[in-house]
LOTI-923196 format. One record per residue: residue in three letters; z, y, x of N, C-alpha, C in turn. Coordinates in steps of 0.02 Angstrom, whole numbers, padded with zeros to 5 digits, always signed. Layout:
REM residues N
ALAZYXZYXZYX/...
***
This chain:
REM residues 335
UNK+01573+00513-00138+01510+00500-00171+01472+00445-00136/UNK+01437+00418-00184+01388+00354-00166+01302+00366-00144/UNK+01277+00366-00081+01202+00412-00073+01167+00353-00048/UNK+01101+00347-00088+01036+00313-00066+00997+00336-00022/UNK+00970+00311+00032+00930+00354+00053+00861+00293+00086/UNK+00807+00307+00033+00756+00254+00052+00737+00263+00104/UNK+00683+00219+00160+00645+00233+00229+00709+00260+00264/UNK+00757+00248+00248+00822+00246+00293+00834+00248+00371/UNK+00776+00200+00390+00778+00179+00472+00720+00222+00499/UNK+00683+00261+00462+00619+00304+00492+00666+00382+00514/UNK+00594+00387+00550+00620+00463+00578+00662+00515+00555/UNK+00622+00530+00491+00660+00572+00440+00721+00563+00411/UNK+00703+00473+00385+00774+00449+00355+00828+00440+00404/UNK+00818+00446+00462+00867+00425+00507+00922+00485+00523/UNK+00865+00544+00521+00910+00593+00544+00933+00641+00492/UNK+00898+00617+00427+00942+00633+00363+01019+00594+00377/UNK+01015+00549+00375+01071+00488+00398+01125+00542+00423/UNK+01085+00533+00482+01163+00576+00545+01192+00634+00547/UNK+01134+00666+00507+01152+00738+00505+01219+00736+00446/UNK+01190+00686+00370+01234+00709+00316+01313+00662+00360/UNK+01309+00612+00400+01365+00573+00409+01412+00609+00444/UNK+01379+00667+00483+01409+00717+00535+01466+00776+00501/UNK+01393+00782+00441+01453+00850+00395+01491+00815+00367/UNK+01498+00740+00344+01519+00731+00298+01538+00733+00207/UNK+01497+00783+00209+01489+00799+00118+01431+00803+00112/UNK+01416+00836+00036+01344+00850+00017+01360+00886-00063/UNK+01344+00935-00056+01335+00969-00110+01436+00973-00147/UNK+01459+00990-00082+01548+00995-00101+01576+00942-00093/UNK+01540+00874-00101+01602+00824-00106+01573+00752-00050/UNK+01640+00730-00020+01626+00694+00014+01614+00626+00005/UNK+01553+00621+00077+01527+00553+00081+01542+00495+00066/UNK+01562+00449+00019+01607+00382+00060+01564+00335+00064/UNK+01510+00322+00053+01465+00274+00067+01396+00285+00072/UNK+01338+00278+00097+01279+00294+00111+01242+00222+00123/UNK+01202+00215+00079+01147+00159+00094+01097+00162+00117/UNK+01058+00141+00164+00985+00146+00176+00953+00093+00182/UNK+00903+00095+00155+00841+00037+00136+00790+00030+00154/UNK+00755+00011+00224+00715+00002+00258+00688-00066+00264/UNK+00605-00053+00298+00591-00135+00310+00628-00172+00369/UNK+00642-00096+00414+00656-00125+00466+00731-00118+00484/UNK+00785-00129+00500+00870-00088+00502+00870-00046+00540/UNK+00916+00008+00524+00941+00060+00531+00942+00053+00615/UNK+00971+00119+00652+00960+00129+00707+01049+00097+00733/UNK+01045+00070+00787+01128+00058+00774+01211+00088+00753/UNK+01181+00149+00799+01224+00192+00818+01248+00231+00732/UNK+01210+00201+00685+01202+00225+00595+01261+00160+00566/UNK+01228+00091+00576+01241+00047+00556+01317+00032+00591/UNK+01342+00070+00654+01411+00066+00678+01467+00136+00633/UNK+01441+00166+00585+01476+00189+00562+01509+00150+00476/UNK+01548+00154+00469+01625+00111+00422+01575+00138+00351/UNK+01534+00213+00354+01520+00205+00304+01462+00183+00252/UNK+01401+00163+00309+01341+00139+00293+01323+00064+00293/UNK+01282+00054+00235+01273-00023+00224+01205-00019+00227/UNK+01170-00049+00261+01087-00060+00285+01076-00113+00241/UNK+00975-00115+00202+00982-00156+00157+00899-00153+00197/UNK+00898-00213+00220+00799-00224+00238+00778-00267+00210/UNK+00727-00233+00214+00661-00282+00173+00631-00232+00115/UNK+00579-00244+00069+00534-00207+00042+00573-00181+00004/UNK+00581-00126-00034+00605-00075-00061+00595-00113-00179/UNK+00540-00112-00168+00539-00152-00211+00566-00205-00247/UNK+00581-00243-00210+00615-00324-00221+00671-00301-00232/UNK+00700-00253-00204+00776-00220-00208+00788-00174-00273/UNK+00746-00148-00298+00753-00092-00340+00774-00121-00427/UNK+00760-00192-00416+00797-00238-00489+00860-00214-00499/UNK+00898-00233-00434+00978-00230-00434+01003-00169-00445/UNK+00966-00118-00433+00988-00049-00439+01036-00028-00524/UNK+01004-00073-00570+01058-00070-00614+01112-00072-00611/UNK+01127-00141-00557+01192-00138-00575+01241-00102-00531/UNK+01241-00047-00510+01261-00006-00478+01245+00082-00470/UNK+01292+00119-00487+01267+00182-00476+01259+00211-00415/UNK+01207+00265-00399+01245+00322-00350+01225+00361-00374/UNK+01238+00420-00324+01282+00467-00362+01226+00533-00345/UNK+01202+00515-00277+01140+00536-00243+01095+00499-00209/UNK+01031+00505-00219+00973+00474-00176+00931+00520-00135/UNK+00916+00520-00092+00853+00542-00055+00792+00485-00040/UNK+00738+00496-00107+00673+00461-00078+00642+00460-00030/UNK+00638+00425+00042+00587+00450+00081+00537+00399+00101/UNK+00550+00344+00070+00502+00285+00087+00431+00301+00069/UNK+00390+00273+00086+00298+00276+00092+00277+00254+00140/UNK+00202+00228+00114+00161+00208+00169+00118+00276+00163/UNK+00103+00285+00261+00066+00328+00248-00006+00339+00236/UNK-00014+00411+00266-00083+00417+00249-00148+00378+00259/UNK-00145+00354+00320-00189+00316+00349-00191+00239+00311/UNK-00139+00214+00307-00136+00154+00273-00174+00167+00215/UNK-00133+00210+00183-00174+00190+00106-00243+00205+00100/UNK-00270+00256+00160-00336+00238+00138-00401+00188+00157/UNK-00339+00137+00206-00365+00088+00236-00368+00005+00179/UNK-00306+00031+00135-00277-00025+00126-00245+00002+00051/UNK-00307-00001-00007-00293+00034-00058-00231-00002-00114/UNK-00227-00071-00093-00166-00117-00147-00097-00082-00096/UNK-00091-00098-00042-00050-00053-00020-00004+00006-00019/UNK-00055+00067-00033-00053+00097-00054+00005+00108-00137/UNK-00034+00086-00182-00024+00077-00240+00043+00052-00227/UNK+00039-00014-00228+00114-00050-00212+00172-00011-00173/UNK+00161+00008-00115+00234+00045-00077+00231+00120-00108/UNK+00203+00154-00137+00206+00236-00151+00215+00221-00252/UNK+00208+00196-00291+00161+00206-00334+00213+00167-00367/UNK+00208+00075-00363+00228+00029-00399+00314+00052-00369/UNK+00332+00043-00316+00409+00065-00292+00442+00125-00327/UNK+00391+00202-00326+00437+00238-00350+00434+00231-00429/UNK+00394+00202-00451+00412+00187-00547+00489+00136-00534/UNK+00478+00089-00496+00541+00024-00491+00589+00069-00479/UNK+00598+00105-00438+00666+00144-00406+00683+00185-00467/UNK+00635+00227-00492+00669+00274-00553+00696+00210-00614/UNK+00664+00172-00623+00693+00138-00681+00758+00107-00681/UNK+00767+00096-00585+00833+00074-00603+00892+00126-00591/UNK+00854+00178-00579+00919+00230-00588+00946+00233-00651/UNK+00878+00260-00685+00896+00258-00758+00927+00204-00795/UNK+00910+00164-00804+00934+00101-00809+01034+00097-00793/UNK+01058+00108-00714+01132+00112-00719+01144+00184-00765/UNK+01123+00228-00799+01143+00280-00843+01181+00325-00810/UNK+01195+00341-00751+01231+00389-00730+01216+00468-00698/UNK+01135+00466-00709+01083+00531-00724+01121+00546-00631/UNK+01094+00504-00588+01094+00512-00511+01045+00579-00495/UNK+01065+00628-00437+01035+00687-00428+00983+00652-00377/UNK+00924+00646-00360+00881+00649-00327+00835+00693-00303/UNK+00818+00694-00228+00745+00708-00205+00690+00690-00165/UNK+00653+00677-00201+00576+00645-00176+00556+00683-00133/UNK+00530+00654-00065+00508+00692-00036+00423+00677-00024/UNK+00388+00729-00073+00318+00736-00072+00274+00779+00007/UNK+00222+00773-00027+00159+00819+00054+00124+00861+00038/UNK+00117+00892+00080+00093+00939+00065+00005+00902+00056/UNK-00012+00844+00094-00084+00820+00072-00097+00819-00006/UNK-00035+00844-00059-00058+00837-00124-00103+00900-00139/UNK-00112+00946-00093-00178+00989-00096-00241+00981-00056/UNK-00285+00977-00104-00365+00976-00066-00398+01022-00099/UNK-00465+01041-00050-00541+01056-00084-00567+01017-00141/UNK-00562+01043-00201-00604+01028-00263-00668+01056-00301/UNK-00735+01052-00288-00768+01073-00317-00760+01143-00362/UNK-00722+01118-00403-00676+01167-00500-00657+01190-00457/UNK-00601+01178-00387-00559+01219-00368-00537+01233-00302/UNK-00590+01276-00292-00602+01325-00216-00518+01310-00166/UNK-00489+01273-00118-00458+01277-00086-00419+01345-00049/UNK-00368+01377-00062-00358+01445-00027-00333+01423+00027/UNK-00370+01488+00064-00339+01476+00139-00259+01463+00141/UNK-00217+01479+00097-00145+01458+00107-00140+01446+00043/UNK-00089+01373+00034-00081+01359-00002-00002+01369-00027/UNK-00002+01397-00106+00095+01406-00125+00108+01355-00164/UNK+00159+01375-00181+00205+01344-00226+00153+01302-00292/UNK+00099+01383-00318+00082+01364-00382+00002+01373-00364/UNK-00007+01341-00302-00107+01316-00307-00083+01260-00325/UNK-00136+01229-00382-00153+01186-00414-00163+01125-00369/UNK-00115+01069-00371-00132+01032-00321-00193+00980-00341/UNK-00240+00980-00307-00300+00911-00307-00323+00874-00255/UNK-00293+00832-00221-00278+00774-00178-00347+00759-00181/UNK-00370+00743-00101-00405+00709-00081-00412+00640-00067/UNK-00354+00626-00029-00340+00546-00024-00293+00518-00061/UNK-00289+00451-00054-00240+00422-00120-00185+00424-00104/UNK-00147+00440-00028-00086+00461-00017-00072+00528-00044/UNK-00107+00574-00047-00080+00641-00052-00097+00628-00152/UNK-00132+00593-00176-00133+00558-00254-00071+00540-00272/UNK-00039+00481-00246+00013+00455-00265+00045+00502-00264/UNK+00067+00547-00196+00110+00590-00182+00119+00636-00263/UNK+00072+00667-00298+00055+00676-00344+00083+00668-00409/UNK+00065+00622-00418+00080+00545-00485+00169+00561-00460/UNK+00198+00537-00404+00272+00540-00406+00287+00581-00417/UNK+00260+00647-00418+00300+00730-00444+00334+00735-00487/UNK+00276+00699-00529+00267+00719-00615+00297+00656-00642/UNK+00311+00574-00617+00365+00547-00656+00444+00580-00627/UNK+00431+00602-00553+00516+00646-00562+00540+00687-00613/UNK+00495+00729-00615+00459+00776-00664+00487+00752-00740/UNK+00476+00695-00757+00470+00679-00812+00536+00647-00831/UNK+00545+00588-00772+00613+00558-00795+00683+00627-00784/UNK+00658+00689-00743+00729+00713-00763+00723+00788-00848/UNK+00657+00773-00861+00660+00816-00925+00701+00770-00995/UNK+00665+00703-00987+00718+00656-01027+00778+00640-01004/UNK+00799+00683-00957+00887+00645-00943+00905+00602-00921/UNK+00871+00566-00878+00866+00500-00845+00914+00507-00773/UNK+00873+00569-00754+00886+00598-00681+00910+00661-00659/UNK+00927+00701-00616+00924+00749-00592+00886+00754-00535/UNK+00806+00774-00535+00753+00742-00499+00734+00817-00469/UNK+00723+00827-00421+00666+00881-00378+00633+00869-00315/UNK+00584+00863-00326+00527+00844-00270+00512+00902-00205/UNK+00498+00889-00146+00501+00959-00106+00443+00923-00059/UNK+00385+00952-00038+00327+00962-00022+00337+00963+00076/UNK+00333+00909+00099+00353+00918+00152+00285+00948+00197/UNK+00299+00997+00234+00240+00982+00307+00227+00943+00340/UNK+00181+00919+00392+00181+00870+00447+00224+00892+00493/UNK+00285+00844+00507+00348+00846+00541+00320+00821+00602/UNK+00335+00861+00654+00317+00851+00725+00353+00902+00758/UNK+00386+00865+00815+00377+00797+00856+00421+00742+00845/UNK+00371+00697+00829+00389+00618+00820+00407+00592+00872/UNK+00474+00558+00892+00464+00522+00939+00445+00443+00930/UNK+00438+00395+00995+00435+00336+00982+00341+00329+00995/UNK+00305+00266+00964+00239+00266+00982+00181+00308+00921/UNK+00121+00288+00913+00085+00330+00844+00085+00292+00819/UNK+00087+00320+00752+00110+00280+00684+00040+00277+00654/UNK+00031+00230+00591-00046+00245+00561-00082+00318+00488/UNK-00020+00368+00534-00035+00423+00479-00091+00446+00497/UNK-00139+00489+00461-00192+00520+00501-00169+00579+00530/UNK-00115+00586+00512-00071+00656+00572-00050+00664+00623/UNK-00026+00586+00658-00015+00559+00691-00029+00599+00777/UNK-00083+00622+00791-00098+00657+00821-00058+00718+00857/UNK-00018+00734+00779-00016+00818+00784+00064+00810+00829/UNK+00102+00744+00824+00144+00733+00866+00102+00706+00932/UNK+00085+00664+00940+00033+00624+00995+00018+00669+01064/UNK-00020+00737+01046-00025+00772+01066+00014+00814+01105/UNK+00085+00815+01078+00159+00852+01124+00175+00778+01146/UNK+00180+00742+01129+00239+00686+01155+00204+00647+01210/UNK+00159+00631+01219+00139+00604+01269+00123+00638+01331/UNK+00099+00687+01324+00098+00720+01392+00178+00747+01417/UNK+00210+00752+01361+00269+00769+01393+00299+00701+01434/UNK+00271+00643+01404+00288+00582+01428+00249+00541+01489/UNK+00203+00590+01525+00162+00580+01585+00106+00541+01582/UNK+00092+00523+01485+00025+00484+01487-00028+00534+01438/UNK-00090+00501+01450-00144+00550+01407-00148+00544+01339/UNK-00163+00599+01306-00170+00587+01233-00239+00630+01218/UNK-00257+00571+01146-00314+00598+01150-00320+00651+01057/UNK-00342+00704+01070-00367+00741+01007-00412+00712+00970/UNK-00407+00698+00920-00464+00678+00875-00501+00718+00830/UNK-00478+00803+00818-00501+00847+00787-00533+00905+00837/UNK-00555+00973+00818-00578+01021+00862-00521+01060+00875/UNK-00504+01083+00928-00435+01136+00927-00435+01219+00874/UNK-00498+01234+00858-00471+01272+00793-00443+01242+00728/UNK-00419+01165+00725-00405+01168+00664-00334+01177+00655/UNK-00328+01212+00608-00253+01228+00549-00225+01189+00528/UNK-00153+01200+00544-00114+01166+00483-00046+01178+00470/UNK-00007+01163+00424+00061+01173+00409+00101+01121+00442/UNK+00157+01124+00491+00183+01095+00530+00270+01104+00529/UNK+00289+01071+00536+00391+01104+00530+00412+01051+00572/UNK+00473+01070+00597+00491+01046+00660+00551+00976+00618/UNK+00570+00936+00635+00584+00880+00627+00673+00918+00595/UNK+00725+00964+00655+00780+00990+00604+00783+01039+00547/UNK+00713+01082+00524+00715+01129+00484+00682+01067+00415/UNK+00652+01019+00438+00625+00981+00372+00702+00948+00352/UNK+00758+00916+00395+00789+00893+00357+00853+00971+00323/UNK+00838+01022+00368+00896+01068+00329+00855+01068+00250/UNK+00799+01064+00255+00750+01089+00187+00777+01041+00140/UNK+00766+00973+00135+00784+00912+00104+00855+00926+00086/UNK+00917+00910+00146+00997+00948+00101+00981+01018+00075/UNK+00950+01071+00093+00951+01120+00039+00942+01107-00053/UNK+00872+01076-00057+00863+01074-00096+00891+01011-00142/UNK+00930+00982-00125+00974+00927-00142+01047+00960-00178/UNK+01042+01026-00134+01112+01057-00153+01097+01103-00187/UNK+01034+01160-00198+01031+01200-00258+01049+01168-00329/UNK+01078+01230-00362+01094+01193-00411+01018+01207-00476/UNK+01016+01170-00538+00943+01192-00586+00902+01244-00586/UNK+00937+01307-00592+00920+01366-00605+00914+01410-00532/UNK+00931+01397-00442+00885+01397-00410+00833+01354-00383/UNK+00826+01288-00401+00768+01265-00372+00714+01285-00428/UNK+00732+01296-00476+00686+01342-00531+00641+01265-00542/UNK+00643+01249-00598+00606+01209-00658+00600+01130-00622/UNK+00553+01087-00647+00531+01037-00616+00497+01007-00572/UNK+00438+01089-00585+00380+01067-00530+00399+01057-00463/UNK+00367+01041-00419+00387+01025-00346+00380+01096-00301/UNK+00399+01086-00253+00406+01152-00223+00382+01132-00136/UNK+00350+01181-00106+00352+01195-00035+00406+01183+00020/UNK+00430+01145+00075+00446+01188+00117+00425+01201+00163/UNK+00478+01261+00193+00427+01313+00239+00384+01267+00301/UNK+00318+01306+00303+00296+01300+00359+00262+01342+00417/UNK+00258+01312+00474+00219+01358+00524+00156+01347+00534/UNK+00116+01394+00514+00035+01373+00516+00025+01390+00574/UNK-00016+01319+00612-00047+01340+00691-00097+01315+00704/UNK-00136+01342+00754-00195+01293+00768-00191+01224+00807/UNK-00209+01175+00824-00196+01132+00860-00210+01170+00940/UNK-00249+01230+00950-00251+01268+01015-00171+01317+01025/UNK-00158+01341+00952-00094+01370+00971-00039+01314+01000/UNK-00046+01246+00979-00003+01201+00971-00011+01192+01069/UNK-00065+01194+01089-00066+01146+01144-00062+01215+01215/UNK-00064+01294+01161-00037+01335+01212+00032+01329+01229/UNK+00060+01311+01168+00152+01312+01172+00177+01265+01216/UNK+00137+01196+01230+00146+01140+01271+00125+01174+01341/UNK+00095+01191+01355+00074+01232+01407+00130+01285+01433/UNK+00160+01312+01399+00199+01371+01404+00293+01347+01412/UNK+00276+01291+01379+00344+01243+01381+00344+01199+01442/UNK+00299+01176+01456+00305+01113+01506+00250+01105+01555/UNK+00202+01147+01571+00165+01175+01632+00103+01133+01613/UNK+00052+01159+01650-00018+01153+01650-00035+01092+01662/UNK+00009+01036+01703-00005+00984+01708+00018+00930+01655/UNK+00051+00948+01601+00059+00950+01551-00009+00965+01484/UNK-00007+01025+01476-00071+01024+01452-00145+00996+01475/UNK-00155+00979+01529-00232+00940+01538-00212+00872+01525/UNK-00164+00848+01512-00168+00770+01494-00188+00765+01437/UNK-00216+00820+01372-00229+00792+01321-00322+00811+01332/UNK-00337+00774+01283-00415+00766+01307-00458+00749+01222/UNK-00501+00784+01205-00514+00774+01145-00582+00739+01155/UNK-00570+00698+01089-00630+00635+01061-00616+00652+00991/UNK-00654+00664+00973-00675+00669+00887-00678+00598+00861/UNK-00644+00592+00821-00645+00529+00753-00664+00546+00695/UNK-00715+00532+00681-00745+00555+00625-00700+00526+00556/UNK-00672+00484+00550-00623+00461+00473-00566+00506+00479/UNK-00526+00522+00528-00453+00562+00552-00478+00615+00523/UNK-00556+00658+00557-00577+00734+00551-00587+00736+00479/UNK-00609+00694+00447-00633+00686+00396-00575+00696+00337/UNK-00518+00674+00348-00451+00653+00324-00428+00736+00329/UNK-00432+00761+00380-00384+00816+00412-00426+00867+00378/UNK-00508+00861+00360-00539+00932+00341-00534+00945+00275/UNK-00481+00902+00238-00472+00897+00155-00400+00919+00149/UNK-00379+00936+00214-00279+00960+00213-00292+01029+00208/UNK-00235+01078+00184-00221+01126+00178-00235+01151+00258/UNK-00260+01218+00295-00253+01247+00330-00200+01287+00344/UNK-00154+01307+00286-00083+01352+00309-00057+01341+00238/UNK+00021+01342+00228+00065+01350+00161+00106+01407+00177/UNK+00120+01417+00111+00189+01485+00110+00242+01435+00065/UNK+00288+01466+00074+00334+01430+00027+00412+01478+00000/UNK+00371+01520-00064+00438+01567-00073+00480+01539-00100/UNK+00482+01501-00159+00519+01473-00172+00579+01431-00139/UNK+00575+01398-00086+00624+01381-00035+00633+01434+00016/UNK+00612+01492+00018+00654+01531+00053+00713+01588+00013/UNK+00704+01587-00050+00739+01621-00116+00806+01544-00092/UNK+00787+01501-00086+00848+01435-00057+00881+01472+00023/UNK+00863+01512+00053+00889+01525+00116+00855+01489+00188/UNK+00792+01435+00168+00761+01422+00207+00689+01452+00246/UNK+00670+01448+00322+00635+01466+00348+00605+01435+00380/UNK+00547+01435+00429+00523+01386+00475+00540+01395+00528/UNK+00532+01380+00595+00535+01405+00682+00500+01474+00675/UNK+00519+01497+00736+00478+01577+00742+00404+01542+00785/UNK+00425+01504+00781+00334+01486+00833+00340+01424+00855/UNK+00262+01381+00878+00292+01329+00884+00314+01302+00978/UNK+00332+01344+01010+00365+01332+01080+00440+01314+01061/UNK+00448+01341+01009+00529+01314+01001+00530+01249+00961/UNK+00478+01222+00927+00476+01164+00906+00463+01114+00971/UNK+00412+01125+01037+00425+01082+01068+00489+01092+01127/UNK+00530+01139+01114+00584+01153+01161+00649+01111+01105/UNK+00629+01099+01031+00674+01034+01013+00677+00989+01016/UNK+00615+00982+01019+00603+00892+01052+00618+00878+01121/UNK+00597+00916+01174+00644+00900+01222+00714+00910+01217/UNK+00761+00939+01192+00820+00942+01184+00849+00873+01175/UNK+00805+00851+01092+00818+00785+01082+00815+00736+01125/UNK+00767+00738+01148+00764+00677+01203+00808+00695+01275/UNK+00829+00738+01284+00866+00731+01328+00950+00726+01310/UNK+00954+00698+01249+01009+00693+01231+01016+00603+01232/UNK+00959+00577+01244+00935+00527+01218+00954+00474+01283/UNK+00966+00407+01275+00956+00378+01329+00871+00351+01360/UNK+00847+00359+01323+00780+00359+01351+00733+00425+01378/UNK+00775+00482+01398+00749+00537+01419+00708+00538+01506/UNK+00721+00497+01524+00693+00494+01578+00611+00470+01576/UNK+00600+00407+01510+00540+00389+01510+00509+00426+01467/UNK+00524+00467+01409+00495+00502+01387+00478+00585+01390/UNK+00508+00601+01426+00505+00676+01472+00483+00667+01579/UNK+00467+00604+01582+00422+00588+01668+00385+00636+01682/UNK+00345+00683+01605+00277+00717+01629+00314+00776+01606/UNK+00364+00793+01601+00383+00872+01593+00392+00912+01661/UNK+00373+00955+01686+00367+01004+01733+00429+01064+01709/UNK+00477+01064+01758+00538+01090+01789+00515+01144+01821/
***
């Protein structure tokens, strides 16, 4: 089989990458080619395998040619994030919005009704006036987006939504959490933090909080988001149940539970390197996100979250010590 996989060279897309190149199949039948489409190329150690072809540059400009060629599977994961778009509203529009209309058309377009999944946020829920925010949000609270990322996020559901009720596609969207721990530097999400916060002190420099430590949120550890993504890639119609988009699981914590687990993982001198300063646009951003999700519907799929999040930062060090850069990014871990 022939697999797309947009934002290819990002975190997510990367280790979608290695993970599916490792099993070698997907959904029964095997890999023989995998594309990824980034601004920036693939990681090397991706681009040294016989079966991946790296394609950079804007996602857009690329999505003409998509006619003339099928695959067979895609995984969406390209976007700008949160922070951008609400910095930078043509932006916005253009990489989330104008891309995923281009990308579906040229699926449709080669006619070979390609299985896809979009990977949406959970920011497509906010506080609405009409509609009181629940403290946890499922499957079927009514999503009403606050910012124009968790908007777009939105708007893409419902053309997945749409192009696979006309037959275009085999489309299902899955609701990601904030995936942390990120490695590498902060990115311009307004979440950005919620990695920031483990990774740097584990890395012997200070990080700073920009919210109050009671706040909430839905969080999943970087390998249970991509088992979630091949899960739901591999249910077949009648369990991912209908069109709408779906949850996956998450672990609701406080940013205090978050920074006990760092504490409990990697010692006290560890935890005082983070140091909070309030940002009023970030807080502002973060007090319109869901405080906790459930997600039955992907666990009726066989998926779950971490039992807590000490084992999310006991994966990230794993990772990085698998890593050749484990020495500079684990300096401030306590042995």
């Amino acid at each position: 089989m022939k697999l797309l996989i947009t934002g290819g060279a990002g975190f997510v897309g990367s280790r979608l990458a290695r993970t599916l190149l490792d099993r070698g199949t997907l959904g029964g039948r095997s890999i023989d080619k995998m594309v990824l489409t980034d601004q920036a190329p693939p990681r090397p150690e991706l681009c040294a395998d016989a079966r991946v072809e790296a394609r950079t540059g804007a996602l857009l400009e690329q999505c003409a040619a998509l006619k003339d060629e099928r695959f067979d599977g895609v995984f969406h994961l390209a976007s700008a994030v949160s922070g951008e778009c609400e910095l930078d509203f043509e932006l916005g529009l253009r990489s989330n919005l104008d891309t995923t209309r281009a990308l579906l058309d040229g699926l449709r377009a080669a006619g070979n009704v390609p299985r896809i999944v979009f990977s949406s946020s959970v920011a497509v829920f906010g506080p609405d006036p009409a509609v009181p925010l629940p403290g946890i949000v499922a499957d079927d609270t009514l999503p009403t987006p606050q910012t124009s990322y968790g908007t777009h996020k939105l708007i893409c559901e419902y053309l997945i939504a749409d192009y696979t009720r006309k037959g275009y596609i085999d489309g299902r969207a899955a609701r990601l959490m904030t995936v942390t721990v990120r490695p590498g530097r902060p990115n311009a999400a307004a979440s950005s933090f919620f990695s920031g916060i483990i990774r740097e002190p584990l890395a012997g420099e200070e990080a700073i909080c920009p919210v109050s430590p009671d706040v909430s949120h839905p969080v999943s550890s970087p390998a249970r988001t991509v088992d979630g993504l091949i899960a739901v890639y591999e249910a077949g119609r009648d369990a991912f149940l209908g069109r709408t988009a779906l949850n996956l699981p998450a672990l609701n914590v406080t940013v205090q539970q978050m920074l006990d687990a760092l504490e409990q993982v990697a010692g006290p001198r560890a935890r005082a390197r983070v140091r909070f300063e309030r940002d009023e646009r970030i807080a502002r951003i973060v007090a319109n996100w869901p405080h906790g999700a459930s997600a039955a519907r992907a666990a009726r799929l066989g998926l779950a979250p971490e039992p807590d999040f000490a084992a999310i930062v006991r994966q990230y060090i794993a990772d990085c010590e698998a890593s050749p850069d484990a020495t500079r990014t684990l300096k401030g871990l306590e042995r």
